[in-house]
Structure formats: structure tokens, C-alpha cells
N, C-alpha and C positions, 0 to 999 in steps of 0.2 A: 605463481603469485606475482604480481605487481612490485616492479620495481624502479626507484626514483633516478631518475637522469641526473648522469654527471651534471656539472655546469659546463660544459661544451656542449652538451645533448638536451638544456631547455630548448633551443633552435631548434624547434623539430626534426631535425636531421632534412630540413628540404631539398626537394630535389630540383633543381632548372630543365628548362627547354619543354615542359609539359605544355607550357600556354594555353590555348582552347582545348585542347584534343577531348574529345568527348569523353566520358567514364567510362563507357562500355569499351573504347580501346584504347585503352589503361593497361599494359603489361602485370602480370602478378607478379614481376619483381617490382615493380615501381612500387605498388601499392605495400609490400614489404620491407619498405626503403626506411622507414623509421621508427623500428625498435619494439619490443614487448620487455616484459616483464624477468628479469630474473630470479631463479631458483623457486618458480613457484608451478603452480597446476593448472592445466585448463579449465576454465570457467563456463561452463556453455548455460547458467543458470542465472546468475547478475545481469539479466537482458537489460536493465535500466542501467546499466554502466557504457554506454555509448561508445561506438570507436566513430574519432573525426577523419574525413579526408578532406583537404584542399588544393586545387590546381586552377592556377591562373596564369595570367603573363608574369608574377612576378614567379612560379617555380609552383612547386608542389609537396607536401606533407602531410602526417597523418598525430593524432592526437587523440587521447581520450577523453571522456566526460564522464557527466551525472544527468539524466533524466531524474529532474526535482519538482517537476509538473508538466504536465502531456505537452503545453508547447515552448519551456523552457530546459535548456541544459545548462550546466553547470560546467566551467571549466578555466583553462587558468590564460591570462592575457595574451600571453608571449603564443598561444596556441592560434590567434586571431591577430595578431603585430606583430610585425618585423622589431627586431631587438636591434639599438642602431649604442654606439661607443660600446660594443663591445672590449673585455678586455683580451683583447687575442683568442686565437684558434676558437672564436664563439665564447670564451668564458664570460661570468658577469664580473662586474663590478660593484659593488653598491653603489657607491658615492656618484658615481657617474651614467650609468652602464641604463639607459630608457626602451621606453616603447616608441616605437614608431605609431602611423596613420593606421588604424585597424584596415586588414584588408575589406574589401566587398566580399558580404554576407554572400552575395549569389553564388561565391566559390567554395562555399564550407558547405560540405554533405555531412548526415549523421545517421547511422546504423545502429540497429541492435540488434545484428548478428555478431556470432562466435569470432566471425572472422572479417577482417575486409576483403569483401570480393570484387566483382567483377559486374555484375548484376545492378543497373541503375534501379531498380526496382527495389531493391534493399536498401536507399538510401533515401532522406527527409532532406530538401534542403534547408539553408537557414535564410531568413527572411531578415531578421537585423543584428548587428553584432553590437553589444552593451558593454563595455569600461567604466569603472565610477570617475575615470576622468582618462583624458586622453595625453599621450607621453609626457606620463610620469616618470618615477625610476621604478624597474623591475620590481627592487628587494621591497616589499612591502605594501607592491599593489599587482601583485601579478593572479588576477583572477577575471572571469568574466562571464557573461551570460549571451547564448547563444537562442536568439526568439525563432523558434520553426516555420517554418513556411505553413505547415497542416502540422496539428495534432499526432501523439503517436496514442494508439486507442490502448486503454486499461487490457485487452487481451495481447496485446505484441508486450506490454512492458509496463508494470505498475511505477509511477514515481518514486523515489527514495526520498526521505526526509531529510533534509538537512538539519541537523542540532546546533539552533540558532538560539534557543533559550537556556544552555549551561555552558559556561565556560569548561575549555579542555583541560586536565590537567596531569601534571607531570608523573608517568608510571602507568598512565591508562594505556590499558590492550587495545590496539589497533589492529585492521589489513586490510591490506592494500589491493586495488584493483587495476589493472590497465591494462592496452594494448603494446605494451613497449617492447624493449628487446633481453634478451634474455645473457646477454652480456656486452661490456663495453662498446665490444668493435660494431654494436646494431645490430648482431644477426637473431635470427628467431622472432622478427617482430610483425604487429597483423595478423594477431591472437591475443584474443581475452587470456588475459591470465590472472590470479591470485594466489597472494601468500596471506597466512597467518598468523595471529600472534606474536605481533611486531610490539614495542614498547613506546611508548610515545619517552624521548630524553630531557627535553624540557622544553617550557611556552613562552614564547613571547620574551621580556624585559629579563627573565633570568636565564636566556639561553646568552651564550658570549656572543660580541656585540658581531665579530667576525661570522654568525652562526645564522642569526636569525633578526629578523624587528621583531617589534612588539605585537603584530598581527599575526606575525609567523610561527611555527613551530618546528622542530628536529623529530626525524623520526628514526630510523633504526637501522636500516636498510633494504635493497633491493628494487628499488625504482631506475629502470634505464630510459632511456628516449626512445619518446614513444609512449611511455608510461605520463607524460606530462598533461596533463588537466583532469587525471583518471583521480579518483576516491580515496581518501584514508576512511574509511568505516570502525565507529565502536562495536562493543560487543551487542549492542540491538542493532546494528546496520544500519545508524544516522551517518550522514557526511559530516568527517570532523574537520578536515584537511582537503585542498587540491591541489596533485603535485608540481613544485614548480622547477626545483633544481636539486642538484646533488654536487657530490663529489664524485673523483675520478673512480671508475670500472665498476659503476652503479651505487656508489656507496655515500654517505651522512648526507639521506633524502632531506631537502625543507619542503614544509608545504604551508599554503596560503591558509590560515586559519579562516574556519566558516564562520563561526558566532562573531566575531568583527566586524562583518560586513553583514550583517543583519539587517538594519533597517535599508539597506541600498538593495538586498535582497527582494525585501517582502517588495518594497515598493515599485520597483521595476518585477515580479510577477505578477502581484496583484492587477497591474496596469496590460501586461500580456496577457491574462485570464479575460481582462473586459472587452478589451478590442478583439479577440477571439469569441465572445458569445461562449466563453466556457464558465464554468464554476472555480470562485478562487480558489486558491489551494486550503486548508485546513490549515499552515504552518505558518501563513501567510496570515490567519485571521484571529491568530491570539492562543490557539489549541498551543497544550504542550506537546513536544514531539517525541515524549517516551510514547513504544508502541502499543504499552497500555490502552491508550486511548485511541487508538485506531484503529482497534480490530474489529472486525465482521459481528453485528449484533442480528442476535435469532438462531435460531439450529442448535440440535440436541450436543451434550456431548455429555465427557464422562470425566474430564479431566485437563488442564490448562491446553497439553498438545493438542488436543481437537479444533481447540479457538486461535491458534498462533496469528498475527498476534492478538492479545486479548487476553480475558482470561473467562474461565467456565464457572456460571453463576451457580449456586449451592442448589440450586432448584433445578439444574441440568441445563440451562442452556446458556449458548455464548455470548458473552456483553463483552462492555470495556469500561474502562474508568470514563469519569465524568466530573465537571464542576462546571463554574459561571460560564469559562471562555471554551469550555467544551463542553456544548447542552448535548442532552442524548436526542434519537430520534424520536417520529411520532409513535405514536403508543409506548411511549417508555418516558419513563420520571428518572430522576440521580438520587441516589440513595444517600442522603447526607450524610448517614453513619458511615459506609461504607465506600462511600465516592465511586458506585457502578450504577451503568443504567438498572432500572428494573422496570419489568414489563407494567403496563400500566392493567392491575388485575379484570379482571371483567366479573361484575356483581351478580348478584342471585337472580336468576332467573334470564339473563341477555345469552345469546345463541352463542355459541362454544363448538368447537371441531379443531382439526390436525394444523390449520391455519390462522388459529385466532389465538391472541396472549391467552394465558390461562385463568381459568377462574380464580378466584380470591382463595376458595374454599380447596381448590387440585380438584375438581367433581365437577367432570365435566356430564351430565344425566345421559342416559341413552336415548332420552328426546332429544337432544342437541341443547341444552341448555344448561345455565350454571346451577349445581344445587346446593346441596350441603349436608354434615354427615348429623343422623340424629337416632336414637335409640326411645323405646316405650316411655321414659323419664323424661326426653326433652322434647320442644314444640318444635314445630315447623310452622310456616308464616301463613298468614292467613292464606285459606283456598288450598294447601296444600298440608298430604300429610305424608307420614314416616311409615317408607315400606319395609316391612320388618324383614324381608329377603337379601335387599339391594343396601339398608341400613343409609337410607339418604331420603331426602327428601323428593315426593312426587305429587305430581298434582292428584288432588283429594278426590276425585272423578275414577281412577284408577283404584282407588281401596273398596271403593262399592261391591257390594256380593252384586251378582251379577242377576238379574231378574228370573223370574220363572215361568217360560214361556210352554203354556200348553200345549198341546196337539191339537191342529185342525179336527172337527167330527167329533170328540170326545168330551165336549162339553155337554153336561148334563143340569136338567131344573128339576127340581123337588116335586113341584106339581105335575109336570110330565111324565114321569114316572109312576106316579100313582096312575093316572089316567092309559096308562100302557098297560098295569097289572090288571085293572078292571076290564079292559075291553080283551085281555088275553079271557079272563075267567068267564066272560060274556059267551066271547066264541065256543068254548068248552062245554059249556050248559045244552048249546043249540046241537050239537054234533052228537052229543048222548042220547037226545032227545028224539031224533033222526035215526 
């Protein structure tokens, strides 16, 4: 499980003398140099939980994120700037304790693998690094957004929503994600890891002044270095928190509260979605971000878990919630009563099959078309009538008795037959006579 870094371990734990050296010969202890997660499990399924490396001339570190759309991450300042008035051995300060010059993007790689490896091929770089403003103080802006060089595609890693439209609040279940270490001294770090069912302590203005600001919040434990820019997730897996600092031997994690920095959020990825030629995000454009409303619409099912997330419409298939700022797709309407999409029916008589919403009527005909159900007592519409087998409506051409087609040769006339009898009784005369 993810665990929050002391306040000596917000400093990535960086390493010096890496300078240029290429990734590929990168030692795997270097790349294990700055910490994972304590007391929690291997994660090898949070692939949108990112592990960062960085190496340049000023030294070398590793950090985690949030994949929050294909070519933004999420993560925390101190993970992309050097921390300058520290208050000794790397601690912060508040009052004093800032950021430094962001380093150049070209030295921040990002992964969604298990692990940091070795492999340049496993790694995105970053193409620009975002601050809502630059050296600041730590306590209370230590967040930041990392723009990707390429896209990571919906099959390596679906984005994770950040919950930017509710405030956090004090007692909510949290857990934690990150690459940190799995105790004080750094070791076991450069693995996904996760814990759960952390306690959020308190937010913002009522945590003690020594604790938190009012952007920030306490969370419970287990965050080492290493673990710094990785995820606090609710119980739907919104980003609530990005971890920034702790106390000594992994313990009372803060992290950067998400929903505060909302509009600096949407507006700096909205603006990476355009210059990339991608689609904004959904979270970005006013959708709420319970995953109600994000889930996969169409396809059968029997029950909520088939649609996760989402939920299973009462007529068997998978929808989501809906409303103004979340319209549903095409062929589907928002059920105002209900606030889910619903399929947009298809009318009596329009063609119907395994791919098309379903009829108004559930009757779909075995001509391929929409019909409806009808008994001896009620109509069917004009041109069509009710076949008393199928108990639905068919077209009226189909109830017809079906003609009665004679045999070639065996038509016979009235008068021809008389004239057959006679010239039989004719011959018969002449032959006695003979």
C-alpha cells in the first residue's frame, strides 16, 4: 500500500552524478533509490497510477503520479522543483521552506508499469512541466501537472478522475497508491504498491495550523518517499489528495488537496486536450465525476457488476447516469425521472436486429422489423394483421390462405367432354356393325 514520506523524503530522495547518462544504462539500484510504499501490497492493476523518473545534471529521482487524461499526469511540485530553505536534513518549513525553478520537462519520464525498469520503451517523456505559479512556498502549493510528450492510449491505462466537484471530508475512507518505499531508511522502493482503508484526519482550516493549510489535508499513514505525487483515491477511485509530505518513519502523510485546485486543473487540461488534437476530458467539461456517469453504455447484463462502472438498466442493458452537463450518447435520450440514459426505442415497423436499440414494443418480428403484441380482440395497423401463432403483428399478405394451384393436363370443359362421350359411342356403333 502506498505510503506518505516523511518531511525529509518530500525530496525525492535524489540521487547525483547521473547527469546525461542514458536510461537504458541506468543501474537498478539507481532506479530503486527513492522509496515505495509501506505496509501495503503490490499493485500491478492501478496502471493509471504512474511511476516518474528524473535524471539530469542536477542529480536523479523517482516519484509517482496520476494519469487524469491520456496526455496529462498529475502530481505533486516538489516531484518537478528542487525544494530550496529547506529546514535541515531536507525537512520543510512552512513559513519559509519554497520551490525552486521547475526542472526541464525533457528529464521527467513516466511509466505505467509495475515497476521502474530499465526498458526506455516503458517510458513517456514529459513535453512541459505546469505549477499554478512558480517558487512558491511548499505547504500549500505543492502540486503539479506533467503534459506528455505522446498520449498514453486507453489500452496501456484508462485515466482516473480526479473529484474536483465535492469537497473532501473529514472520516472519509481513502488508499493510497505509490511507488515509495516501504520504510523510513528508503528501501523496497520502485514498486507500485497499495494500501487500504486509510481514514482521511481532518481538511483544510480544521486540521492544526502546524498540520495542514487550508488546500491541504492529513491522512493516516503509510506514505514513504517515493510515494510523493502518487494518489489518495476514494471509495469510487477519484483522486482526492497528491502525496506531498509526512512525518518521520513514513508516518502523518499530508497531501495537496484535489478539489482546490480545480479550475487551474480543468484549464490547463482542457488546453493539453486542444493542442494535442485529442477530445477534452469529460471532468474537464462540467460532467460530474461519480462513476455513475461514466460508465460503458450498450451491452447486456444482469446486474450492476456487469456495467462497473455504471449501472444495469431494468431492461437488461448497461447505461450511466445522466443530466444537462452529462448528455447521454447518440441513440439514447436521459430519462428525467430516472436520470439514466435510455436507448432511443425504435418504432413499429423500422428494421430491428442483435445491433440495433430495441423496439419500443421488446418485438423485435422475425422479418427484421419492429412489431407489436396483438390478440383476435385488438388491431393491428393498417396493412398488417395479428398472427394468431406468433401473437404479434405481421404484415397482412402473410395471413392470406394461400391460392389453389391446379395440375398441369388436368384441366377439363364441360363441352369437351360431352363431345368425347359421343364420338367414344360413335366409334362403338361402327365396330358392331363391322
Amino acid at each position: 500500500m502506498l505510503r506518505h514520506y516523511g518531511l525529509s523524503a518530500l525530496v525525492f530522495g535524489c540521487l547525483t552524478g547521473c547527469g546525461d547518462v542514458p536510461l537504458e544504462s541506468l543501474h537498478a539500484e539507481t532506479l530503486r533509490a527513492s522509496h515505495e510504499i509501506r505496509g501495503g501490497y503490490t499493485d500491478s492493476w492501478d496502471v493509471n497510477v504512474v511511476g516518474l523518473f528524473r535524471f539530469g545534471f542536477e542529480g536523479s529521482g523517482a516519484c509517482s503520479g496520476t494519469l487524469i487524461s491520456p496526455n496529462v499526469v498529475l502530481t505533486a511540485q516538489h516531484c518537478v522543483a528542487p525544494i530550496e530553505n529547506s529546514a535541515g536534513n531536507g525537512g520543510i518549513n512552512c513559513n519559509v521552506t519554497r520551490f525552486g525553478t521547475v526542472y526541464n520537462a525533457g528529464s521527467i519520464y513516466v511509466t505505467t508499469k509495475e515497476s521502474l525498469g530499465r526498458n526506455p520503451r516503458d517510458y513517456v517523456q514529459a513535453k512541459q512541466v505546469l505549477v499554478p505559479e512558480s517558487r512558491q512556498l511548499v505547504c500549500g502549493n505543492d502540486i503539479a501537472l506533467l503534459i506528455l510528450d505522446s498520449p498514453i492510449q486507453r489500452r496501456e491505462a484508462v485515466p482516473r478522475l480526479p473529484r474536483i466537484d465535492e469537497p473532501l471530508q473529514a472520516g472519509e475512507v481513502y488508499h493510497a497508491i505509490g511507488y515509495g518505499a516501504t520504510d523510513g531508511q528508503g528501501n523496497g522502493s520502485g514498486t507500485r504498491r497499495r494500501i487500504d482503508n486509510l481514514e482521511v484526519q481532518c481538511v483544510g482550516r480544521d486540521c492544526p495550523i502546524w498540520t495542514a493549510t487550508a488546500s491541504e489535508w492529513a491522512g493516516q499513514t503509510g506514505v514513504c518517499s517515493g510515494d510523493s505525487g502518487g494518489p489518495a483515491v476514494d471509495e469510487w477511485g477519484r483522486v482526492v489528495g497528491v502525496a506531498s509530505r509526512g512525518g518521520p518513519n513514513c508516518t502523518r502523510p499530508v497531501y495537496a488537496g484535489v478539489e482546490p485546485w480545480a479550475d487551474w486543473m480543468i484549464e490547463e487540461s482542457v488546453r493539453a486536450a486542444d493542442r494535442a488534437g485529442l477530445d477534452r476530458p469529460n471532468w474537464a467539461m462540467g460532467w460530474p465525476t461519480h462513476p455513475d456517469y461514466h460508465g460503458p453504455v450498450g451491452g447486456r447484463c444482469e446486474e450492476r457488476a456487469d456495467c462497473e462502472p455504471g449501472v444495469c438498466h431494468s431492461r437488461g442493458y448497461c447505461t450511466r447516469m445522466c443530466n444537462r452537463d452529462a448528455p447521454c450518447p447518440e441513440g439514447y435520450r436521459c430519462d428525467s425521472t430516472n436520470e439514466v440514459c435510455e436507448f432511443v426505442d425504435l418504432e413499429f415497423g423500422e428494421f430491428c436486429g442483435d445491433d440495433t436499440p430495441p423496439c419500443r414494443s421488446l418485438i423485435c418480428g422475425d422479418e427484421g422489423t419492429c412489431s407489436s403484441a396483438c390478440s383476435l380482440d385488438t388491431d393491428c395497423p393498417s396493412g398488417f394483421g395479428c398472427d394468431p401463432q406468433l401473437n404479434y403483428c405481421v404484415d397482412a399478405v402473410r395471413l392470406q390462405p394461400d391460392p389453389v394451384i391446379p395440375m398441369l393436363g388436368c384441366q377439363s370443359h364441360t363441352g369437351l367432354t360431352l363431345w368425347a362421350l359421343m364420338t367414344v359411342m360413335l366409334l362403338g356403333r361402327r365396330r358392331r356393325r363391322v
